[in-house]
Steps between C-alpha positions, in 0.01 A plus 500: 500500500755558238824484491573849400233642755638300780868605431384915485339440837788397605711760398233780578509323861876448538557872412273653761660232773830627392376851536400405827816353620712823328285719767570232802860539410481888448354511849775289656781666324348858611441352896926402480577827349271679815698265797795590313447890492401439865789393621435118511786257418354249263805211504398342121441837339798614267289786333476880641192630613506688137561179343218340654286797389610504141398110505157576707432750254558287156322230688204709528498617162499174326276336735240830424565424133407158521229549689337800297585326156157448321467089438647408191230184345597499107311218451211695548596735267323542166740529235221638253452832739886567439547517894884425554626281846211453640441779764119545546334699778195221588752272611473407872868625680596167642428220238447720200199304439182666351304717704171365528 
């Protein structure tokens, strides 16, 4: 494998784990903000409930953006056609390697 395909893997890979971890830390964030709006006295918590919201809420959006981000493989891009960065729709959504 090349260099240059093992290193877009990677970063095709990385991004949807982040994307996956921005959701895990959406859902915590929104869970605090709930106890807190409950009533529940969380000792290590210095946010509001609306604070935790507001960071459940941006946590959710990136981790949807990173997660519904078409893979970005420019070295599978063919710079006769004139496509630009590398977004093409036969990619597979975790690797961004070629459909088969």
């Amino acid at each position: 494998m090349k260099y240059d395909t093992l290193h877009w893997c990677a970063f095709n890979i990385f991004g949807r784990l982040f994307g996956i971890l921005a959701l895990l830390a959406a859902l915590a964030f929104g869970a605090t903000a709930t106890l807190q709006l409950r009533g529940a006295h969380l000792p290590s918590s210095n946010l509001s409930y609306v604070g935790n919201f507001v960071v459940a809420a941006f946590c959710l959006a990136v981790g949807l953006a990173f997660l519904i981000a078409k893979p970005y493989r420019p070295d599978l891009v063919k710079r006769d056609a004139g496509e630009f960065g590398g977004r093409n729709s036969n990619l597979q959504w975790w690797t961004g390697a070629p459909k088969a």
